[in-house]
N, C-alpha and C positions, 0 to 999 in steps of 0.2 A: 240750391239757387232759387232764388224768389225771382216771379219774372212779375211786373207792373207795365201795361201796353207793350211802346218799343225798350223801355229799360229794362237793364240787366242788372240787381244787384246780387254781388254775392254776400251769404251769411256767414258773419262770423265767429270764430268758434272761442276765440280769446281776447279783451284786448290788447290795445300795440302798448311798447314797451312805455312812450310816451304817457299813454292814459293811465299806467300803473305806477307810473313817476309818477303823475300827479298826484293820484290819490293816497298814494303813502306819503308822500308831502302834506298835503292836509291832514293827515291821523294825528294827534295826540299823541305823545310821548308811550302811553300804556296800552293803547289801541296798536301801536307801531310792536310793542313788546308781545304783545297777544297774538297779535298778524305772525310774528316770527317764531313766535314757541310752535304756533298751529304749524308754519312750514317745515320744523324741523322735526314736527310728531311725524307729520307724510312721509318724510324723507328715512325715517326709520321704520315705518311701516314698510315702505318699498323693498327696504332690508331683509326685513323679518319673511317678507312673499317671496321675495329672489331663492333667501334658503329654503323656505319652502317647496316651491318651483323647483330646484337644484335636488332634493333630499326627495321627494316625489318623482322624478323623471329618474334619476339615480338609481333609486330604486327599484319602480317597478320596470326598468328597464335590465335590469343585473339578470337575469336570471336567460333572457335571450340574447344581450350583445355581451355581456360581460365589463370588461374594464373601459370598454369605451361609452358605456352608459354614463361614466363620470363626464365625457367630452360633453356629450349632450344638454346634461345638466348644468355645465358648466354655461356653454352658449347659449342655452334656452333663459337663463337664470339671468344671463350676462347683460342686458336689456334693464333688465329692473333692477338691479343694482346702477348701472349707468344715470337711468332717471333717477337716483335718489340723489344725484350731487346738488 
């Protein structure tokens, strides 16, 4: 929170849906294609950490919970797979 005298503003951390309509409204047809390839590299990278997350928790969790270290991994995992849609 940034404080100025009596003002309060808050910082923000994205912006609103609006400002990102607009600006992919003004991209260019190959800047829009570029924009989209880059969001669906993240979006498979989120994949690739999730299994990883999943296969690391899984793991080194096996050998003191047993079959329920899959649960874990599952849910720990479950998050980042989530954010890739």
């Amino acid at each position: 929170i940034a404080t100025s005298r009596n003002n309060i503003q808050m910082m923000r951390n994205c912006p609103s849906s609006n400002e990102r309509e607009g600006n992919i409204r003004a991209m260019t047809h190959e800047e829009r294609m570029k924009y989209a390839n880059h969001r669906q590299a993240m979006g498979s990278g989120l994949v690739v950490s999730g299994i990883g997350c999943f296969a690391g928790l899984a793991g080194g969790l096996w050998g003191s919970m047993g079959g329920s270290s899959i649960a874990v991994g599952i849910g720990a995992a479950s998050g980042l797979w989530a954010a890739s849609c």
